[in-house]
C-alpha angles and dihedrals in degrees: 000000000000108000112018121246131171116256143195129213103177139123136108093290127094124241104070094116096043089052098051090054093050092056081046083054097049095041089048078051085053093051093253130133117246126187126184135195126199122214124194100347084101113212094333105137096171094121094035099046095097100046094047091057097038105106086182084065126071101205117138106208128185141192115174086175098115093198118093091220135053127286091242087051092063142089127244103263088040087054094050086057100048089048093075088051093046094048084051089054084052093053092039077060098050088045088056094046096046097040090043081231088169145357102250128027118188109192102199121213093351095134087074100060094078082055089051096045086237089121137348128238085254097060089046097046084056101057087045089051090066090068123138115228084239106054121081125213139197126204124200136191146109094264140018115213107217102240080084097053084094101058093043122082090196156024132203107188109201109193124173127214109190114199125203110007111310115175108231128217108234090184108130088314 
């Protein structure tokens, strides 16, 4: 992670946010400073268990999401609410990319908040435009719209072909 660049991990398949913690694993290896922020998962903290109770790993990671389940997962009241904390997890983001506040952000899941008309491509192509040359960002979610094709420097698809009958964890995927 030399020169910073902008990254997408998204697709059908599972494993993106895994990926992206294990490139927050392998940059706090590197003696960088990593931050993620988690959109949409609500306060779900299964993948990120281990690294929020590690004292031997230096990862800062934030929900602002005040719900225990998924977005998705919610009603539409319950979603309403949520909406406020999630924005302020958009902002929190602004506020670490224009301040270099580390060396790696991972935004989890933040591909799915134009989907969700919790903010538009435009809103989140500003905030990436006030990258340093030397931060590096990664982007999740299922799917990218294309309006943000031009921010990013590169995608990783994930897809996912499941043979025989294999029973699939819908759970915040």
């Amino acid at each position: 992670m030399k020169k910073g660049f902008i990254e997408v991990y998204c697709g059908n398949g599972k494993g993106k946010t895994s990926l992206a913690i294990g490139q927050s694993i392998r940059a706090c290896a590197a003696h960088r400073s990593v931050i993620i922020i988690q959109f949409l998962k609500g306060k779900e903290n299964g993948e990120f268990y281990f690294l929020e109770n590690s004292t031997d790993i230096d990862i800062k990671v934030f929900r602002f999401e005040k719900s225990e389940r998924c977005y998705d997962q919610l009603s539409e009241h319950e979603k309403e609410e949520q909406r406020a904390n999630i924005r302020n997890g958009l902002n929190y983001a602004r506020k670490v990319i224009v301040t270099h506040e580390c060396d790696l952000l991972v935004l989890d899941e933040i591909l799915g908040l134009p989907e969700c008309n919790i903010a538009t491509c435009d809103e989140i192509k500003e905030i990436l435009k006030a990258k340093n040359n030397d931060m590096h960002i990664v982007l999740t979610g299922r799917s990218m719209k294309e309006e943000l094709r031009e921010c990013v420097d590169a995608v990783t698809c994930l897809e996912t072909e499941y043979f025989n009958e294999v029973i699939v964890d819908k759970e915040c995927e």
